[in-house]
VMD Tcl script that draws the C-alpha trace (Angstrom):
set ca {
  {89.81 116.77 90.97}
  {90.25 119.48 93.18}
  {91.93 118.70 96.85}
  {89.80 119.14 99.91}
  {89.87 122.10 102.12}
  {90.07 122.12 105.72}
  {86.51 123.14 107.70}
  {88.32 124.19 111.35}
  {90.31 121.03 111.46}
  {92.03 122.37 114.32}
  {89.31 121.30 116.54}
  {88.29 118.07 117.29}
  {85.19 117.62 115.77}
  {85.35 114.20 114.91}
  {83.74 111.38 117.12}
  {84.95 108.19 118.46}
  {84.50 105.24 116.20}
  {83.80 101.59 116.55}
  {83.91 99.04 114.21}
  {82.52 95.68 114.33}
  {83.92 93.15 112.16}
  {81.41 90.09 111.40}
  {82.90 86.58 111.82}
  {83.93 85.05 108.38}
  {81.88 82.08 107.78}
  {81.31 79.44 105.26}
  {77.50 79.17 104.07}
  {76.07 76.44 102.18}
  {72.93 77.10 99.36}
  {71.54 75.68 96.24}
  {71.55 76.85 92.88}
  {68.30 77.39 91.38}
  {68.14 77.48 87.52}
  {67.16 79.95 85.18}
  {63.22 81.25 85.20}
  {60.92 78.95 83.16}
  {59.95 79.66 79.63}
  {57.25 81.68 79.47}
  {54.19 80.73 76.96}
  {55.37 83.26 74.35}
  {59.19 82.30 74.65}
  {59.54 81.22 70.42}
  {57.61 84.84 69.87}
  {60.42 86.46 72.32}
  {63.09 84.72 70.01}
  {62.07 85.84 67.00}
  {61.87 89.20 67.63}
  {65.36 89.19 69.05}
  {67.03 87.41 66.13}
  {64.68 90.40 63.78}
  {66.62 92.92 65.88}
  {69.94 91.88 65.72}
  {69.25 90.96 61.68}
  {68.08 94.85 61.43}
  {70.48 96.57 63.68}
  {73.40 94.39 63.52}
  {73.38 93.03 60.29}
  {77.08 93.33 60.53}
  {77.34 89.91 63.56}
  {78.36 86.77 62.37}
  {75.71 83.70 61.43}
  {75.34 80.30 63.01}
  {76.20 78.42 65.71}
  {76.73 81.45 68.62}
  {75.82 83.62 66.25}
  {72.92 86.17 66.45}
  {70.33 83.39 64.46}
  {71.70 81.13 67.47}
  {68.09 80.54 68.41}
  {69.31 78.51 71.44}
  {71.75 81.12 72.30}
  {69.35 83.77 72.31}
  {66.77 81.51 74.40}
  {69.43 81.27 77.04}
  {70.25 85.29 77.08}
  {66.46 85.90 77.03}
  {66.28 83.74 80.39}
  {69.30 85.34 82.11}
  {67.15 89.15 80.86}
  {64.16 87.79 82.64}
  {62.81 87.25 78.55}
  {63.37 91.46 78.38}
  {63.86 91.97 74.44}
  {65.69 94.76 74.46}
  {68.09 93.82 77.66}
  {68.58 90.39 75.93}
  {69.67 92.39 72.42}
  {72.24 94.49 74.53}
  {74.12 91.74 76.03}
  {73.75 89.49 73.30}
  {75.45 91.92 70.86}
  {77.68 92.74 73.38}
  {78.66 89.10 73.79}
  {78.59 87.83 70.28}
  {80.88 90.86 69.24}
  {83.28 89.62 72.16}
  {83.54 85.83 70.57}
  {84.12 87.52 67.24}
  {86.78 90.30 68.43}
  {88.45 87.30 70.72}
  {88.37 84.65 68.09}
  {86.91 82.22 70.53}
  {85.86 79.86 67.30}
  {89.79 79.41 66.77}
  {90.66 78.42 70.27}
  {92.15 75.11 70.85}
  {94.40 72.64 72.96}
  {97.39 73.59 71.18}
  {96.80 77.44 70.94}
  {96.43 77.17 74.73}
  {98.93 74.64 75.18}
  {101.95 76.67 76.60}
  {100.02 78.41 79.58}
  {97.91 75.35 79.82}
  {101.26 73.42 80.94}
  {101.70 75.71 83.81}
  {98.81 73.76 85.78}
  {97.36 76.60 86.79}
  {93.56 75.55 85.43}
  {92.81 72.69 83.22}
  {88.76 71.26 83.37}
  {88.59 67.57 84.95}
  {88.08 64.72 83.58}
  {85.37 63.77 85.36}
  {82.16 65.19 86.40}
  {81.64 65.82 90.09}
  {78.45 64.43 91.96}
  {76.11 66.76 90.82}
  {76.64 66.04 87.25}
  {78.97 69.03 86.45}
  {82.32 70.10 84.50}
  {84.39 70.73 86.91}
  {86.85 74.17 85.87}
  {89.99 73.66 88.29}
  {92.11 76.49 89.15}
  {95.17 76.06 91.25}
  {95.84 79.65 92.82}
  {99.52 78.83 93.45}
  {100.44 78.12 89.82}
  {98.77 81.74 88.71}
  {101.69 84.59 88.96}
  {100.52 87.86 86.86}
  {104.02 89.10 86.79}
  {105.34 85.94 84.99}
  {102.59 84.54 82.28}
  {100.85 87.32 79.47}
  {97.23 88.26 80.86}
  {96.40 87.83 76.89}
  {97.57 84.22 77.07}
  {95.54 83.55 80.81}
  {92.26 84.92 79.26}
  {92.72 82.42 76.58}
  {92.97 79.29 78.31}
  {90.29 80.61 80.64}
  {87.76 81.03 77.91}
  {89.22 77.94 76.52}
  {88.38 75.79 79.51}
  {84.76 77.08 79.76}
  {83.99 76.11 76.78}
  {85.45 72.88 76.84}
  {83.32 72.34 79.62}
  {80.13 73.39 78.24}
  {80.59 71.16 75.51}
  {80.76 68.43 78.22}
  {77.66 69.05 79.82}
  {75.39 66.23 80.22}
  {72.14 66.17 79.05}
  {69.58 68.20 81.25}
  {72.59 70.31 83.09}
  {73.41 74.42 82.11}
  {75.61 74.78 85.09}
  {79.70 74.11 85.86}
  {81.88 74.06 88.88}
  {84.73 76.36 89.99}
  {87.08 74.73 92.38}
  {90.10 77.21 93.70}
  {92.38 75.01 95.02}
  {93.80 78.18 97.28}
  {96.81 76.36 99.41}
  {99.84 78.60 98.64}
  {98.00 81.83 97.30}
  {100.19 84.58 98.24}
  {100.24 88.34 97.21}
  {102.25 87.58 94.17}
  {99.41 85.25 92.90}
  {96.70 87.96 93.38}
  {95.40 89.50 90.01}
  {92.56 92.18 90.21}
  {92.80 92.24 86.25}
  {92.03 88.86 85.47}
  {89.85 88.50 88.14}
  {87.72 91.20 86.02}
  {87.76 89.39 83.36}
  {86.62 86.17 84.93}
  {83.63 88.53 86.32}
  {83.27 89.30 82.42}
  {82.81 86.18 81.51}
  {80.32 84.46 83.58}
  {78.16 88.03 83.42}
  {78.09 89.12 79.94}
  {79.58 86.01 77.96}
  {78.33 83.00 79.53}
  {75.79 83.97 81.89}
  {73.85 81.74 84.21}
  {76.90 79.26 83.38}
  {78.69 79.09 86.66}
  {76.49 77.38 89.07}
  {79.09 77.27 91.99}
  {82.67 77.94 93.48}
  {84.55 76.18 96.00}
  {87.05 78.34 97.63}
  {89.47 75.41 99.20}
  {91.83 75.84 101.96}
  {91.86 79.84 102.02}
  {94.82 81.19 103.49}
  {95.20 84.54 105.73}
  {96.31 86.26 103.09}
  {93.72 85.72 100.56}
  {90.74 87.12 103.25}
  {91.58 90.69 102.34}
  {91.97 90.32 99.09}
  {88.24 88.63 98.58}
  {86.70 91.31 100.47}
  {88.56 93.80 97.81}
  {87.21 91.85 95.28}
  {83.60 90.90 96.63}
  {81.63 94.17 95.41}
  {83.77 93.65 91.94}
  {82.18 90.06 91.21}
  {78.79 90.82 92.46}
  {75.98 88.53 92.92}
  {78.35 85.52 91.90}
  {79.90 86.24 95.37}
  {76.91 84.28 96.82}
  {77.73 81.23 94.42}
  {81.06 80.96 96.94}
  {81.62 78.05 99.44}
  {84.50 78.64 101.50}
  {85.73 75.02 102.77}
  {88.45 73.01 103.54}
  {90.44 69.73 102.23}
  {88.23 67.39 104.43}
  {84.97 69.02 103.10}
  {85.71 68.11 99.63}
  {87.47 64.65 100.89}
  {84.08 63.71 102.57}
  {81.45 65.16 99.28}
  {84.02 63.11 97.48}
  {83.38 59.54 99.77}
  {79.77 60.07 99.47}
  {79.90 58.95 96.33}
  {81.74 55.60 97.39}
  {78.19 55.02 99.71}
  {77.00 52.89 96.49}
  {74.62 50.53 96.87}
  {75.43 47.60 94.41}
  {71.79 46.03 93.15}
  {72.03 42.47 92.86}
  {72.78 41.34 89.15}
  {73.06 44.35 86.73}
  {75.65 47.00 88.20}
  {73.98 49.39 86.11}
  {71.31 50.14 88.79}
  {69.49 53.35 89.14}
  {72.20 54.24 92.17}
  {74.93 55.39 89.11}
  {72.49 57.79 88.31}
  {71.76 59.38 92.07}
  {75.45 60.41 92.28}
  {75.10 62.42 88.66}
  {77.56 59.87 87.01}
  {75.38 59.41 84.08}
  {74.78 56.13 82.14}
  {77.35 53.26 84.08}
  {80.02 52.04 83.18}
  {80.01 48.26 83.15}
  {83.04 47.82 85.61}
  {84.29 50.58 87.85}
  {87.66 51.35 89.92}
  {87.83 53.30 92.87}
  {91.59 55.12 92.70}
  {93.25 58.38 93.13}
  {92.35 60.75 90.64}
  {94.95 62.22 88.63}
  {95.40 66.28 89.23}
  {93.18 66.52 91.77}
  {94.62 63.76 93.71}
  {95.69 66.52 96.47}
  {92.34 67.60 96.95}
  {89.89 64.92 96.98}
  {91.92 61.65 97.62}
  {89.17 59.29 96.23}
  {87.14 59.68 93.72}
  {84.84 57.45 91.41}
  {86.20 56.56 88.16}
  {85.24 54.77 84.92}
  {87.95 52.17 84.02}
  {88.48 48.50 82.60}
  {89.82 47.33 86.16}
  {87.15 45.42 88.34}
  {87.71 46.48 91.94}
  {86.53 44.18 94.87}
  {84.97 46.34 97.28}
  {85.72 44.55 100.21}
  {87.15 44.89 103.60}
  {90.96 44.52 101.80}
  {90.45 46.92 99.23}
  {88.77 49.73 101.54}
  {91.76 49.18 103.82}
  {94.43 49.49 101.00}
  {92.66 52.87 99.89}
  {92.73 54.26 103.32}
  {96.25 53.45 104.14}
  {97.03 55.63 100.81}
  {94.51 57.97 101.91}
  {95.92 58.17 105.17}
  {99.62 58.77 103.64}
  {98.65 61.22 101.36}
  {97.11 62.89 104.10}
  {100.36 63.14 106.23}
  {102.06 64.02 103.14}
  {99.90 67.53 102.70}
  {100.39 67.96 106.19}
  {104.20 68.43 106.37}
  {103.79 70.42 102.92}
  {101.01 72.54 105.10}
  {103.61 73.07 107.77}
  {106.00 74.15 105.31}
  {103.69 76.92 103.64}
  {103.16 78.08 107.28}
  {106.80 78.68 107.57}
  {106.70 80.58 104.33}
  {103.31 82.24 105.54}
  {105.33 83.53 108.57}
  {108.60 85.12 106.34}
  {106.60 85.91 103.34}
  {105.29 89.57 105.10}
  {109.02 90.75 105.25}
  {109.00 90.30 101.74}
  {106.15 91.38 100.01}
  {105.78 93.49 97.00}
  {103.55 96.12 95.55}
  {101.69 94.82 92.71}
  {101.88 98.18 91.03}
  {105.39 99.23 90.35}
  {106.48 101.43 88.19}
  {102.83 103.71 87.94}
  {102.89 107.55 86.80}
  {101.52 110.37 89.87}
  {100.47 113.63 89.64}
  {103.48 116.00 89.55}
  {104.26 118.41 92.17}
  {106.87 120.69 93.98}
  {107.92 120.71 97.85}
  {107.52 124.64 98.41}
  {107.27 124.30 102.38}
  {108.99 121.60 104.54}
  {108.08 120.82 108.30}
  {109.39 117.79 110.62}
  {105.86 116.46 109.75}
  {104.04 117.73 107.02}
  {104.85 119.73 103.98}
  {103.44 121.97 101.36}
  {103.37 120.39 97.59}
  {102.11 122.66 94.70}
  {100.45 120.93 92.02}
  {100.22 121.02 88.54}
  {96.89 121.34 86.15}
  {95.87 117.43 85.30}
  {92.89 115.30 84.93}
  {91.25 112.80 87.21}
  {88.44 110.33 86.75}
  {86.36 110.17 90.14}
  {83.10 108.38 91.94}
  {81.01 109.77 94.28}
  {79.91 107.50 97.20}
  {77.64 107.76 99.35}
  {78.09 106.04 102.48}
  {78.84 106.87 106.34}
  {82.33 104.60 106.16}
  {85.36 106.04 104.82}
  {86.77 101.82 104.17}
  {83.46 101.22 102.55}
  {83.17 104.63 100.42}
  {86.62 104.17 99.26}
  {86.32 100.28 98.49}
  {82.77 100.97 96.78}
  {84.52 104.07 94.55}
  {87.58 102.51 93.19}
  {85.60 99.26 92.25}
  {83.52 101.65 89.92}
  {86.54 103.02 89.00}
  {88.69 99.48 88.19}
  {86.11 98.49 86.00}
  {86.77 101.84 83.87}
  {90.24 101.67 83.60}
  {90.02 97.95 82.79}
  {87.56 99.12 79.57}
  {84.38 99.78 81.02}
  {84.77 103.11 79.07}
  {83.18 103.70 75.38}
  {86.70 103.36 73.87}
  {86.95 99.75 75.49}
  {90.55 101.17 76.30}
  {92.46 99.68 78.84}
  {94.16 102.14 81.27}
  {97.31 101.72 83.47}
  {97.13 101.94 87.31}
  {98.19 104.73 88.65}
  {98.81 105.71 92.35}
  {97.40 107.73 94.61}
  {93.56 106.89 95.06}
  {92.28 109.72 96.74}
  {89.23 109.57 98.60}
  {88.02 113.19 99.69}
  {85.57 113.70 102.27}
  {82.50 115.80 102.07}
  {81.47 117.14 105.02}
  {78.55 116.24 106.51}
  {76.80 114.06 109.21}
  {78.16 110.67 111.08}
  {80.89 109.35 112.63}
  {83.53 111.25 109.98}
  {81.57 114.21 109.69}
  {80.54 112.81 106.43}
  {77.78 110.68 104.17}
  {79.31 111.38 101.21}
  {82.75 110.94 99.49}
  {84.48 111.26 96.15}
  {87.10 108.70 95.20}
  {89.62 110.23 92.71}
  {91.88 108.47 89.88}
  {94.62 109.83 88.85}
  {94.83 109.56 84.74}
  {97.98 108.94 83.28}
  {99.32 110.98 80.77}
  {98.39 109.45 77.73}
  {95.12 110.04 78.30}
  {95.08 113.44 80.25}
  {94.17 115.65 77.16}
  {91.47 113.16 75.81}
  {89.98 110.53 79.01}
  {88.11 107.87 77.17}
  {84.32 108.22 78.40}
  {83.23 105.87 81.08}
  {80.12 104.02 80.17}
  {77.19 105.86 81.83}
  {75.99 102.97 84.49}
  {79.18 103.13 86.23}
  {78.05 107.24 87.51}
  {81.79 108.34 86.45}
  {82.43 112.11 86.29}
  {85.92 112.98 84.63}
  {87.64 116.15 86.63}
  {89.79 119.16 85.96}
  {92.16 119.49 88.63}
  {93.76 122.99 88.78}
  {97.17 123.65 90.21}
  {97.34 124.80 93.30}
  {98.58 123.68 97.28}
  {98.28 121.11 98.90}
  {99.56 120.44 102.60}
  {100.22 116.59 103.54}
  {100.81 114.67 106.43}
  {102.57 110.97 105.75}
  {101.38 108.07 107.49}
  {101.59 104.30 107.67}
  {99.95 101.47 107.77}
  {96.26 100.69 106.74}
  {93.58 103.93 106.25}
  {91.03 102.65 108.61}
  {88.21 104.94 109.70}
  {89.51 105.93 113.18}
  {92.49 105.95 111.64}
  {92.34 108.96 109.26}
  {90.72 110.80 111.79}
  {93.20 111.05 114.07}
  {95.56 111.59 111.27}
  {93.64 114.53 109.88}
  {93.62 115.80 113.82}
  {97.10 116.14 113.56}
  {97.77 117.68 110.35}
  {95.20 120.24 111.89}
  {96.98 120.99 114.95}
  {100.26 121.24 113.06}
  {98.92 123.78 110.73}
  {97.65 125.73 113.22}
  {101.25 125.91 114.77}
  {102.63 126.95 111.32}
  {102.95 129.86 109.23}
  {99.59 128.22 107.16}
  {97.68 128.41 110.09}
  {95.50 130.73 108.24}
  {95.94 129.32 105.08}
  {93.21 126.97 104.32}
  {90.99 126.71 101.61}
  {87.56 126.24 101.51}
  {87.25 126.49 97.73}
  {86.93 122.74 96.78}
  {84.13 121.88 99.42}
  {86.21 119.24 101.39}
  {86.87 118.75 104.56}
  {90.39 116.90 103.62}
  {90.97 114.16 101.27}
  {92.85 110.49 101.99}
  {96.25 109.61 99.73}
  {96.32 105.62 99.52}
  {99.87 104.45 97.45}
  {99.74 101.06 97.82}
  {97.93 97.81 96.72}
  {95.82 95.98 99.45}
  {97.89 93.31 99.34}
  {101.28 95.19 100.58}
  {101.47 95.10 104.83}
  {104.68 96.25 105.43}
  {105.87 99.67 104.07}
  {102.90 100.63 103.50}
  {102.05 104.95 102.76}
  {99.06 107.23 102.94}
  {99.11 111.17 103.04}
  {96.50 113.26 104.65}
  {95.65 115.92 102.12}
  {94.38 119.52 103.04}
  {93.87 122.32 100.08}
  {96.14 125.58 101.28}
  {95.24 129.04 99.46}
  {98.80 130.16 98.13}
  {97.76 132.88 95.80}
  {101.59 134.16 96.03}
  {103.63 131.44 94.71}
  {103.31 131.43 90.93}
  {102.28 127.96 89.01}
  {104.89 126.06 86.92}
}
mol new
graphics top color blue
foreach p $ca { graphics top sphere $p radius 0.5 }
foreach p [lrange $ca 0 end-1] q [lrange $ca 1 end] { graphics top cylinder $p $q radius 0.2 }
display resetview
């Protein structure tokens, strides 16, 4: 991609800007299944199973298979019963279980990641009737454990727990158990291919996620990742140990009918048929989350005035327990910024030349390569750039016709158009740098992401270095300066106006890096006389 020019930078054209950040809140919402069947809905079904038999002859047969008449039924509903829509994703999906040998999965295939902890599917349904997919956000370390082996036991788990759905239920639960999620637990890959999942392999599956005990450091990191996941961000419930604690007692408020235990009360809290004697006792795994839970066993409990005080006084202990480790973790929350590390080490960048040095900014020529970039359009620089490289992750991570997954490379540069608003701009392109293996031959992105590959010639580029975060007001005032110090320089007459930018934004760093962190103000200089290399 070409690097932005400078349109008389040297003056302040920019305007003030203020930014109002909303309060982050916790929400609460149901769940609605999938639309009815309509009248025609056997018709609908065979004509998508004729389909896939004449254009896919090729996809397997049987259960999950494209004759899966109750597989396609389910796929028509999340398509709105669209034929065509409901071909697409079924092919796409059925090739996915055949490519990813989901049929072969099993507890011993999974069993070396699996004994990590990091997710493992309850025993036990919650409230509501549902599997209950447990991920413990801690235990998950990208740099450690094979992002082949993770996607595995994630695919694994769900469908372990579809197989365990009671009669009547389509939906599970996602509980992030979040205490301890630091940068080194945060994966933007896997994440992707948890979006994956739950959209084009089991959609309509996932009918809620409980975000526990969120920490500081995992706020920026959701808002990175909101626009990546979607829709299924409004399936989140951010809430705390207490919350789940107290949906966890209300299904000790039991009734017990006179005679027969098996009254219809079992059956309010979505326990399913009774069990004929019941035990009310911590609960294995999740014993750190929800102290109490309701569980079927052979041991007779009394509930009386005793027993409800011996389960307190171990709720109560447990409870101090966490507390110290919560202390603890704040200790670490406090050291863990001095610390931190990028997430992407070791990533190629577009090579250049110093040809002019200042005390703060120099000249870099350069060389011919190719970028992938978006165009945005939107008044905030944070939003454009956030909105871009999300279109752009999902290429590199094989949302590309070649299904060809691309390493991260650094800088993202976001290049301002000018325009109207507060930046002088409503639209923006956010660049990718490509790394060399695929700079003569860019796999093609697929054509709903609104990708455009880009030759970037050599030429000169003058750069300011700063720190810290590339807010809007921020890169104003940095642009400012690398316009006043140009005009103070021998390249005070030296801009270009060939690529159409006003100046373009150099981000190096992962979100999840605070301290260290560098950006470059980037400004296109016409320097006809120094030859290319």
């Amino acid at each position: 991609m070409a690097l932005p020019s400078c349109h008389s930078l040297a003056s302040p054209f920019f305007n003030s800007i203020k930014s109002t950040k909303k309060p982050f809140r916790n929400c609460r919402f149901s769940v609605q299944n999938c639309m009815s069947h309509p009248n025609d809905s056997p018709k609908l079904v065979l004509q998508v199973k004729e389909k896939l038999e004449k254009d896919y002859p090729s996809l397997p047969v049987g259960k999950n298979g494209r004759d899966d008449e109750e597989m396609i039924l389910w796929f028509l509903k999340d398509r709105k019963f669209s034929v065509d829509e409901a071909v697409a994703k079924l092919t796409k999906a059925i090739k996915w279980r055949q490519e990813f040998s989901v049929s072969e999965l099993s507890e011993e295939s999974v069993k070396g990641v699996a004994e990590t902890g990091k997710a493992y599917l309850h025993d036990f349904l919650d409230i509501k009737g549902r599997p209950v997919l447990v991920v413990v956000a801690s235990k998950h370390i990208p740099s450690k454990h094979d992002h082949v082996e993770n996607e595995k036991l994630c695919t694994f788990l769900v469908e372990k727990a579809l197989s365990k759905l009671p009669p009547g239920k389509e939906e599970i639960l996602g509980l992030f158990d979040l205490r301890g999620f630091g940068t080194e637990n945060a994966d933007l890959t896997f994440l992707t291919f948890l979006f994956d999942v739950f959209y084009y392999y089991y959609p309509k599956r996932l009918g809620e996620v409980l975000f526990v005990e969120a920490p500081f450091v995992f706020k920026p990191f959701w808002q990175l990742v909101k626009p990546l996941v979607k829709h299924y961000a409004s399936l989140v419930k951010f809430c705390s140990v207490e919350t789940v604690r107290k949906e966890a007692r209300q299904a000790l408020a039991i009734v017990q009918p006179k005679g027969d235990a098996r009254g219809p009360q079992w059956q309010a809290i979505g326990m399913g048929p009774p069990p004929q004697k019941i035990n009310l006792i911590s609960c294995g795994p999740l014993a750190h989350i929800s102290d109490i839970k309701l569980i079927r066993t052979d041991t007779t409990l009394d509930l009386s005035q005793k027993a409800e005080k011996v389960l307190w006084e171990l709720a109560k202990k447990r409870e101090e327990m966490v507390e110290r480790q919560r202390s603890s973790m704040l200790m670490k929350v406090v050291i863990l910024p001095l610390c931190l590390v990028v997430l992407c080490t070791a990533i190629e960048s577009p090579q250049y030349a110093v040809v002019h040095s200042e005390s703060d900014f120099e000249v870099r020529l350069y060389r011919d390569s190719a970028w992938m970039s978006a165009r945005v359009r939107e008044l905030s620089f944070e939003k454009a750039t956030l909105l871009g490289f999300h279109r752009l992750f999902q290429y590199i991570q094989g949302a590309n016709l070649n299904y060809s997954r691309i390493a991260m490379t650094a800088p993202v540069v976001t290049s301002i158009v000018p325009g109207a608003g507060p930046l002088h701009s409503s639209a923006y392109f956010v660049g990718f740098y490509l790394p060399v293996k695929f700079q003569a031959d860019p796999p093609t992105p697929l054509p709903e992401l609104h990708l455009k590959p880009y030759a970037w010639d050599s030429h000169c580029v003058a750069v300011r270095k700063f720190s810290g975060f590339a807010k809007d007001g921020i890169v104003v005032r940095e642009a400012e300066k690398l316009a006043v110090s140009l005009s103070r320089s021998p390249w005070a007459n030296s801009t270009s106006d060939d690529s159409g930018y006003a100046y373009s934004i150099a981000q190096y760093n992962s979100p999840f890096q605070f301290i260290g962190r560098v950006n470059e103000v980037w400004v296109d200089i016409d320097a006809s006389g120094i030859a290319t290399y």
